[in-house]
N, C-alpha and C positions, 0 to 999 in steps of 0.2 A: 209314397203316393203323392206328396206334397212336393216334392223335389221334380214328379214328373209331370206336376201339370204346370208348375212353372217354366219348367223346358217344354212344353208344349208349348204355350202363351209365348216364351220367346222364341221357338222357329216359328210360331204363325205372325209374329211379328215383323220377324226380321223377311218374311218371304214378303209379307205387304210393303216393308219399305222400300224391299225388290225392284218391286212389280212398280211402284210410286216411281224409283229412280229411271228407271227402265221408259219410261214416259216424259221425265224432264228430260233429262240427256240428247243433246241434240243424237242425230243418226248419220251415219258416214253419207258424204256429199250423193247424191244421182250420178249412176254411169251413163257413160256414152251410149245412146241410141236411143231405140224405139221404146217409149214408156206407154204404161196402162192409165188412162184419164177418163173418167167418169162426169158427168154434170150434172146434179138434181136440179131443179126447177125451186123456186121458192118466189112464195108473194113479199112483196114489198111491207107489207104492217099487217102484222097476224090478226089486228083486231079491226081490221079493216079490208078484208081481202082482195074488193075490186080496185083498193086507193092504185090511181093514176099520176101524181103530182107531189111532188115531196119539195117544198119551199118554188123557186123559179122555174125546178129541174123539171119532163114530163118524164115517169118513170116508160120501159123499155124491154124491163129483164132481172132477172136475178136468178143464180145460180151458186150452189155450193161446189167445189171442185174439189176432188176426193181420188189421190193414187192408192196404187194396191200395199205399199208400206211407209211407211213412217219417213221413209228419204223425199217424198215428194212437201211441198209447202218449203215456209221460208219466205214467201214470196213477197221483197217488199218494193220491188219497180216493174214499169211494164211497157212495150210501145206496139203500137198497131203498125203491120206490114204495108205497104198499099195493095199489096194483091186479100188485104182482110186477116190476116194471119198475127195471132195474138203471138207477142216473144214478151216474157216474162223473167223476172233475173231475181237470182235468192241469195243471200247472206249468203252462202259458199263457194261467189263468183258462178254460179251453174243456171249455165239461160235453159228455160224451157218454154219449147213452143209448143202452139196446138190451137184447132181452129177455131171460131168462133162457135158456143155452143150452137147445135142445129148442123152445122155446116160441115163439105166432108172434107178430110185434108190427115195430114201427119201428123202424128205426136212423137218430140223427141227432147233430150235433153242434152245440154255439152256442155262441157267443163270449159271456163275462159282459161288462155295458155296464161301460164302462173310466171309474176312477175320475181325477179332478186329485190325481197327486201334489204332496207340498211340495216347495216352489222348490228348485231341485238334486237333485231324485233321479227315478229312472226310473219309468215306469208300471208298480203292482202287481203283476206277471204271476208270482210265485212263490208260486200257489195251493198250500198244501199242505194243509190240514183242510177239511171240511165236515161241519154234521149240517143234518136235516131235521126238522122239525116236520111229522107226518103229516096234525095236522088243518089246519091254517092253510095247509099248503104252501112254508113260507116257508123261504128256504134259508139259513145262516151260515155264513161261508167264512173260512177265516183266512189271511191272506198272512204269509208271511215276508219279511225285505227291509226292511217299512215296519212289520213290528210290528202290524198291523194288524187286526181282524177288520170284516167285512162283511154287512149281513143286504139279501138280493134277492127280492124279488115272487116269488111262486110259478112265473109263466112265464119269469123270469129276464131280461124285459123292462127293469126298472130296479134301481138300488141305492138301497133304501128309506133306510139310513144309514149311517154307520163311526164307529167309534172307537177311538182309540187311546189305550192304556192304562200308565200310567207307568210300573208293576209291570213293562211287557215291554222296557224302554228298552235295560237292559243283557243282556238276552238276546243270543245268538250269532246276526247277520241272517238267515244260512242255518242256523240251529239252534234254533227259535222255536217258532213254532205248529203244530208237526209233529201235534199230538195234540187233539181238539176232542169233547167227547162232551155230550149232551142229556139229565140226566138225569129219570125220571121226575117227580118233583115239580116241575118248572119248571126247575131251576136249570142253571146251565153248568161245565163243568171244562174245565180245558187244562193239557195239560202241557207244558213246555219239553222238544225234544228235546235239547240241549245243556246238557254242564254251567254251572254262573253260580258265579263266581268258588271258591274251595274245597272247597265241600257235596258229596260224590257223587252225590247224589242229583239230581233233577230238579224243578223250581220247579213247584209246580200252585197253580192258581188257581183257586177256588170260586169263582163267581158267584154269588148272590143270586135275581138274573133273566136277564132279556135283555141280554147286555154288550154292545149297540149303544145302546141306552135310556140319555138323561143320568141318570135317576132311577133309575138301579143302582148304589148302590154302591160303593165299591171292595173288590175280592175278598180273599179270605181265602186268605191262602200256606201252602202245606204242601209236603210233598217226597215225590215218589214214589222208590222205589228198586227202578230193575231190574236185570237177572240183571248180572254181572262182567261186562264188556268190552262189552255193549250198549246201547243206546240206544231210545228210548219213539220209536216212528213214528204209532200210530193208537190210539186208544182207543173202546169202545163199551160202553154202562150194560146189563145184562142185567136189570133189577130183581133183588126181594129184599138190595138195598142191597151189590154187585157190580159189579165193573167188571171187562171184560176189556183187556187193555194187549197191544199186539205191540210185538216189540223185536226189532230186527236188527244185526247184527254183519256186519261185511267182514274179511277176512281173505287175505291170502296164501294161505293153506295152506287153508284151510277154503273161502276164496272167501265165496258169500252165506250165513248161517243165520239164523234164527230160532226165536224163544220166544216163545209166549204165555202170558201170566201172570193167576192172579186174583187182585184186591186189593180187599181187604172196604173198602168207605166207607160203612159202616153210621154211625159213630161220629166225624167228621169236625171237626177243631177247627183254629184258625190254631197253627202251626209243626208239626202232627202229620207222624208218619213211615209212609209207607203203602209197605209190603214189596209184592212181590209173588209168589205160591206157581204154579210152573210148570206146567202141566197140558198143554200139547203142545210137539213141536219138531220143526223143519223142517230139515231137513240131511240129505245125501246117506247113503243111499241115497233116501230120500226128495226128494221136487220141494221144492228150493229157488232162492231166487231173491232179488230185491229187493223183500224184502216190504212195505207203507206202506201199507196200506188194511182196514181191517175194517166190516164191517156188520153187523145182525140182525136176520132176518129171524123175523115169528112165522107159522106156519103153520098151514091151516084147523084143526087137530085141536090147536092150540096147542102145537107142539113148535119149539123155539126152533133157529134155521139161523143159524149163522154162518158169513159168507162173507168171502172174505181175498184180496185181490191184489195185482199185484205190479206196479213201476216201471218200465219196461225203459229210462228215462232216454235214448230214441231211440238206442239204443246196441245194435250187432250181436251184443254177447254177454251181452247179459239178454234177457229174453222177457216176455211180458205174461200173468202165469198167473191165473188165477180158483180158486178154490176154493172148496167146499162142504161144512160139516160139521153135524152134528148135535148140542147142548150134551146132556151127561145132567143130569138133573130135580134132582141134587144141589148144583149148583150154585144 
């Protein structure tokens, strides 16, 4: 009898550590096509339901975003279409689009064409950055892993070219090109999410032009510094010589929060130290999560929408949050 409840106790064990692994385990990438996407509605601060404002931002929106299995999420960059159409891109290189909640349109997903890693390492699949050029269409992706950034045809049909850049050698492989922004005059920035050797601050990189182009360059180092304890996940250029920076923090006790920060690059020079001055933050009572995504969007009557989401890393205690805010005209 005693021999059989401990064989009991151990298959009920081993079935729950199953069922545990079965939930960490990332899930095989999204296939090509038409996917199922959901969007609940959620208030900005549960203990506050009608709150409108969350630091400079005026809140907008918020939504949870929820496919039918486990292959959907991931999702740690994003950019707005001009015709309104959210494209979204996940740690397995796989862009998924889909319209703005409310609004009608297509939902689909597609695998970016896979590049020839160098001999000894794994295929690029640790998409973390992307921006969009809205007139050309053309997308640039940056991997973590190989250091890498990527520029693909607008249908996302081929990778037009890569480059890798010696500036990113000694960066952290999963702490790298977590940040990628377009800004108006042509040029590119990145910033390293990870510290590089002693600096606290974070490695950014000015481009010139197109950092996949041989005849760009090599970029101009300067150092971002964000808030105490966080780290630069997603950047995006607002004009008038602005940038906005998200930075998130894990914590024990805190769990996920976030900061969004603005950093003037009006005045941008090699070794410059570019602070950033906090203007929203994310943390409980308010929806927080795993933040890594920003975008912005400009709207018919030119009012600038910034939208911000979140990683849930296929993992049963993060979620896939969207959010919607409005900048004021001060920035």
């Amino acid at each position: 009898m005693r021999l059989l409840i401990v064989s009991l106790i151990l298959a009920l064990a081993l079935a729950a550590f199953g069922a545990v692994w079965e939930t960490l385990k990332k899930p095989e990438p999204l296939a090509d096509g038409p996917i199922s996407l959901t969007a609940l509605p959620l208030v900005l601060d549960s203990s506050a339901p009608a709150r409108t404002t969350l630091g400079q931002l005026h809140f907008l929106g918020a939504w949870e975003l929820a496919g039918k299995n486990r292959s959907f999420g991931g999702l740690s960059a994003r950019q707005i279409r001009p015709d309104g159409t959210i494209w979204s891109l996940n740690d397995t290189a796989t862009m998924v689009a889909f319209p703005q909640p409310g609004a009608p349109g297509e939902t689909w997903a597609k695998r970016l064409p896979e590049q020839k890693p160098p001999p000894g390492r794994k295929a690029p699949e640790d998409s973390e950055s992307m921006v969009l050029d809205p007139v050309t269409g053309r997308i640039w992706v940056g991997f973590e892993l190989l250091q890498r950034i990527c520029r693909y045809a607008p249908d996302l049909g081929r990778v037009e070219r890569c480059r890798d850049w010696p500036e990113m050698r000694k960066w952290r492989p999963t702490a790298s090109i977590e940040s990628m922004a377009h800004l108006p005059d042509g040029r590119f920035l990145v910033i390293a999410e990870g510290v590089v050797g002693e600096n606290p601050g974070r490695d950014v990189l000015l481009f010139a032009g197109d950092p996949v182009e041989p005849a760009t360059p090599h970029p101009v180092r300067m150092h971002y510094l964000p808030p105490v304890g966080y780290d630069p996940t997603d950047a995006v250029a607002i004009g008038g010589g602005k940038l906005l920076v998200l930075n998130r923090r894990a914590t024990i006790y805190d769990g996920f929060t976030a900061i969004i920060t603005l950093v003037d690059i009006g005045a941008m020079k090699p070794g410059a130290i570019l602070p950033g001055k906090e203007v929203a933050r994310l943390a409980p009572p308010v929806l927080s999560d795993n933040f890594e995504g920003l975008a912005l969007e400009r709207g018919s009557n030119g009012q600038r929408i910034l939208w911000v989401i979140s990683d849930d890393n296929h993992l049963f205690f993060e979620r896939t949050l969207l959010l919607k805010f409005a900048l004021p005209t001060s920035f």
